[in-house]
C-alpha positions, -999 to 999 in steps of 0.1 A, spaced: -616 -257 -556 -616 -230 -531 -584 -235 -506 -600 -230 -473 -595 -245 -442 -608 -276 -427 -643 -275 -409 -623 -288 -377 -594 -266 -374 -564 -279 -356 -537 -262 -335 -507 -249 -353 -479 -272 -332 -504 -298 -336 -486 -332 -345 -498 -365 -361 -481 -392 -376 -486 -407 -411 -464 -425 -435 -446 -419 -469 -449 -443 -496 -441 -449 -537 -464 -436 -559 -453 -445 -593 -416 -423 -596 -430 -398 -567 -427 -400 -531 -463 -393 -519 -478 -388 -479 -513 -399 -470 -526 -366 -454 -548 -370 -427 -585 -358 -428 -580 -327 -404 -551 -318 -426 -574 -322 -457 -566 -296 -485 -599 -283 -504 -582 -275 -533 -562 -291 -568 -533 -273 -569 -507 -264 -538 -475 -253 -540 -444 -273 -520 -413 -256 -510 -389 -261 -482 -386 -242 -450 -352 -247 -426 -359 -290 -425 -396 -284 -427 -414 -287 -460 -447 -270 -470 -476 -274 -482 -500 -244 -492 -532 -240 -515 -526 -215 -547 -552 -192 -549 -578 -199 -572 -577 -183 -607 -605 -164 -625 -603 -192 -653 -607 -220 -624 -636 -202 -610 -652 -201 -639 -649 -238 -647 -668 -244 -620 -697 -222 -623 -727 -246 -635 -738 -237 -668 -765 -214 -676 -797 -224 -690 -807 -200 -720 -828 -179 -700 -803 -175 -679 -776 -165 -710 -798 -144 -723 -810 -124 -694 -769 -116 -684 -769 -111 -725 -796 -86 -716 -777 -70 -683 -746 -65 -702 -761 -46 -729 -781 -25 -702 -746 -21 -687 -727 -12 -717 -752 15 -724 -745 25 -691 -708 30 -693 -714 47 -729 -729 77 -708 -700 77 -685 -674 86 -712 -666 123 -716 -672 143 -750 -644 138 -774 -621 168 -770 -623 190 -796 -587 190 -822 -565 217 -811 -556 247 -839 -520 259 -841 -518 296 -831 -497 317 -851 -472 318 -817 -471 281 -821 -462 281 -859 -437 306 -851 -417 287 -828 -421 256 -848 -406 276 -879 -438 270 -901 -461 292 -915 
């Protein structure tokens, strides 16, 4: 699903002809291979008379969904890493700050005692 282009790039002012049909209630247009979109999702907007075409980015989620599945050694050597990593950033965190005492300049100016 990643939008990249197409292995034979074409000149920008490139033109090539191709016809608009029905599809169902949609007006659809057969792209041609060198215009070929590597992706499922584009977004269409319009531009003076042109209109455009252009890939959305793939999202994390999508990327995901695409990832082949891990066998269990697999899962549980990342299970492994990400406890090794946890530990890591456990060591990272600074001390707890110790809780601040009110001064008896403080509890003056507050009006306590």
């Amino acid at each position: 699903m990643n939008a990249r282009l197409p292995s034979k790039a074409i000149p920008k002012r490139s033109l090539v002809e191709t016809t608009v049909f029905q599809s169902g209630n949609s007006q659809a247009i057969r792209i041609p291979k060198e215009f070929q979109l590597h992706t499922k999702r584009v977004e269409i907007f319009r531009e003076g008379n042109a209109i455009v075409l252009r890939p959305l980015p793939t999202t994390a989620a999508e990327a995901l969904a695409d990832l082949a599945p891990l066998s269990a050694a697999e899962g549980l050597a990342l299970d492994q890493a990400m406890g090794h990593l946890d530990d890591l950033l456990a060591l990272d965190e600074p001390p707890a700050a110790p809780a601040r005492r009110r001064t008896s300049t403080t509890a003056r100016k507050s009006g306590t005692a």
